[in-house]
FIVO-882025 format. One record per residue (C-alpha): x, y, z; residue in three letters; residue number from 0. Coordinates in steps of 0.2 Angstrom, whole numbers, padded with zeros to 4 digits. Example, Ala and Ser with C-alpha at 12.3 -4.5 7.8 and 13.67 -1.06 7.14 Angstrom:
% residues 2
<atom px="0062" py="-0022" pz="0039" type="Ala" seq="0"/>
<atom px="0068" py="-0005" pz="0036" type="Ser" seq="1"/>
//
This chain:
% residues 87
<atom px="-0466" py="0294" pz="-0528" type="Unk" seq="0"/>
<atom px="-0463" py="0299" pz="-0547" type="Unk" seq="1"/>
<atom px="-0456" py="0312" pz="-0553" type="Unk" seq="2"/>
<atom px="-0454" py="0320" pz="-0571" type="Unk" seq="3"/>
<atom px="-0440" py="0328" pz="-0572" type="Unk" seq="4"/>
<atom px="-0436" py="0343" pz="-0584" type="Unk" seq="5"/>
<atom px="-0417" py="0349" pz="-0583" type="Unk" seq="6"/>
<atom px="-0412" py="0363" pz="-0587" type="Unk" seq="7"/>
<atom px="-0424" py="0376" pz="-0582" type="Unk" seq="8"/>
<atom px="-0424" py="0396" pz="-0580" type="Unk" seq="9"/>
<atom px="-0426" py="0392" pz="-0560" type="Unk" seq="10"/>
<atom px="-0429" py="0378" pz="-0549" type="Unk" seq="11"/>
<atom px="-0447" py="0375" pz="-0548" type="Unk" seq="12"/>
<atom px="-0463" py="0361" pz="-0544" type="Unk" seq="13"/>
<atom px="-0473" py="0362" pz="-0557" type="Unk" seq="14"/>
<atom px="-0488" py="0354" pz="-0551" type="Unk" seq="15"/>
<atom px="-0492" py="0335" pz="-0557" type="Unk" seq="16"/>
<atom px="-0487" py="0326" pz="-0575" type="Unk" seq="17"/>
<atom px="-0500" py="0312" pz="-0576" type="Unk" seq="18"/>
<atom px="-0494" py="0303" pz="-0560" type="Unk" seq="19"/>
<atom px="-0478" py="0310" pz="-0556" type="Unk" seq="20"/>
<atom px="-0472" py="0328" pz="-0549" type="Unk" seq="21"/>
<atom px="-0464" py="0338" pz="-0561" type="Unk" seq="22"/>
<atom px="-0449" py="0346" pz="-0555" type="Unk" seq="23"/>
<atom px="-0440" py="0357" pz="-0565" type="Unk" seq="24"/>
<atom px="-0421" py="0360" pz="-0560" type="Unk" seq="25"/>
<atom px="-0407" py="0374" pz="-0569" type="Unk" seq="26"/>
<atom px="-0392" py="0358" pz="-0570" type="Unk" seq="27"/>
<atom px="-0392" py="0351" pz="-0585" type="Unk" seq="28"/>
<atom px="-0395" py="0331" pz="-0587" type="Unk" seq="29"/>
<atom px="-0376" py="0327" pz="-0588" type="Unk" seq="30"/>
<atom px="-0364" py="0317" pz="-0576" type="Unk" seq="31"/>
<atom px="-0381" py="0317" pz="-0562" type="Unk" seq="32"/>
<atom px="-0383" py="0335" pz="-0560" type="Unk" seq="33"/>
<atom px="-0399" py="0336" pz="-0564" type="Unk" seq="34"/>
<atom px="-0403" py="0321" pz="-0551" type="Unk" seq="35"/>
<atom px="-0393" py="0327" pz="-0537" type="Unk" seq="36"/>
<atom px="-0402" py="0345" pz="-0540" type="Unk" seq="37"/>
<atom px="-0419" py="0336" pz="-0539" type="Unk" seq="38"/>
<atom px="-0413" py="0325" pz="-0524" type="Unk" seq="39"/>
<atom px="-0409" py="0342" pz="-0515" type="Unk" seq="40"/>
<atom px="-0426" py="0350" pz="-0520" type="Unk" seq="41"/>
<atom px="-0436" py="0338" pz="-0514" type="Unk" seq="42"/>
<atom px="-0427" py="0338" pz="-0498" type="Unk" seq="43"/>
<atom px="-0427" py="0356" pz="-0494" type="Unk" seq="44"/>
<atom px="-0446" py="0356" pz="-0502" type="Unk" seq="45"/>
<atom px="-0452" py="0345" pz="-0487" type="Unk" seq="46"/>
<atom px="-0440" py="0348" pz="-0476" type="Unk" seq="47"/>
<atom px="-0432" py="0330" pz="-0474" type="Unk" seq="48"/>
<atom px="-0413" py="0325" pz="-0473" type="Unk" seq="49"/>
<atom px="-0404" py="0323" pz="-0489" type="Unk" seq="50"/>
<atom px="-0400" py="0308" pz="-0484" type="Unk" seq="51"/>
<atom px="-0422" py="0301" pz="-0482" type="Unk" seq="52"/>
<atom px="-0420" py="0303" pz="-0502" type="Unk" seq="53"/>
<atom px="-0417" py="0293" pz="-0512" type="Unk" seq="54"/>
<atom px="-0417" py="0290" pz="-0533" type="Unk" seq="55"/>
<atom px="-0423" py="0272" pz="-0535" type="Unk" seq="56"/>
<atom px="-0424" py="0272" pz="-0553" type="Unk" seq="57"/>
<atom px="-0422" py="0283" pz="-0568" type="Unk" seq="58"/>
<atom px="-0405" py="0288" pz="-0568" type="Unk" seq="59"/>
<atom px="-0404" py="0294" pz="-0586" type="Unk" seq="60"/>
<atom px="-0424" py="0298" pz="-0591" type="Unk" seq="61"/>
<atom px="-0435" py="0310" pz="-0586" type="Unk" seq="62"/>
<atom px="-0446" py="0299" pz="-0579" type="Unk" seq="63"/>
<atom px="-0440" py="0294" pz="-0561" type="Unk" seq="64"/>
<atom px="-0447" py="0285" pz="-0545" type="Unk" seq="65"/>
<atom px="-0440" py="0292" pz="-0529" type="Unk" seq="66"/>
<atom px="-0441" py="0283" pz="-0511" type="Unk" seq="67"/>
<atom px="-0442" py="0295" pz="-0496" type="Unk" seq="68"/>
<atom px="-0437" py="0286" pz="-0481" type="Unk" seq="69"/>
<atom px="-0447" py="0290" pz="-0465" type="Unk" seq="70"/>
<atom px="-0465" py="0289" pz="-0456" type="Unk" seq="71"/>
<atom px="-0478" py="0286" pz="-0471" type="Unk" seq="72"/>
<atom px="-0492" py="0297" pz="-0461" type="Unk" seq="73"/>
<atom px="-0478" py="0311" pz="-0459" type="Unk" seq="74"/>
<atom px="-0472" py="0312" pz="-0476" type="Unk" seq="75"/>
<atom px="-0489" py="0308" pz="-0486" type="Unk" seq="76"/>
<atom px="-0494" py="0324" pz="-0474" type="Unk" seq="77"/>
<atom px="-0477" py="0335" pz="-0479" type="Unk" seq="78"/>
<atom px="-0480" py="0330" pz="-0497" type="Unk" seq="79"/>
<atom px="-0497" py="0337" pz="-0499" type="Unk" seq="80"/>
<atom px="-0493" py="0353" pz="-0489" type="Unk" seq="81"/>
<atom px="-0480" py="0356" pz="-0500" type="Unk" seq="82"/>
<atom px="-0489" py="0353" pz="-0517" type="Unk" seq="83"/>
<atom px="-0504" py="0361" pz="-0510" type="Unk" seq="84"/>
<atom px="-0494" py="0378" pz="-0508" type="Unk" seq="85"/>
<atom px="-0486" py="0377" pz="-0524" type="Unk" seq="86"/>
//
């Protein structure tokens, strides 16, 4: 999925949809991967999969990123809307 990141925020929040990405706002600044560590953790704990199920596939240092979720596509398309439907 993509993600447009925004560091650096008041409070970690999803922020609804940037074009065709998630935007995810997180309070660690973009410095020495905080920022994507935080975002790793959000989405994690957002949809309720093993920190370990995601993974940062590119955009390491931009705000633009594509993340891969590892698991049953049907489940986590299912976990992803629930969870951007109740923001």
């Amino acid at each position: 999925m993509n993600v447009h990141a925004q560091p650096g925020a008041r409070q970690p929040q999803l922020r609804g949809m940037h074009g065709d990405a998630i935007k995810i706002a997180v309070k660690e600044a973009a410095q020495d991967g905080r920022a994507n560590a935080a975002i790793i953790r959000f989405i994690a704990e957002g949809i309720n999969l093993p920190l370990a199920n995601v993974e940062l596939s590119s955009g390491l240092t931009v705000r633009r990123k594509r993340v891969f979720l590892h698991g049953d596509s049907r489940e986590l398309t299912h976990k992803l809307e629930l969870w951007l439907n109740a923001e």
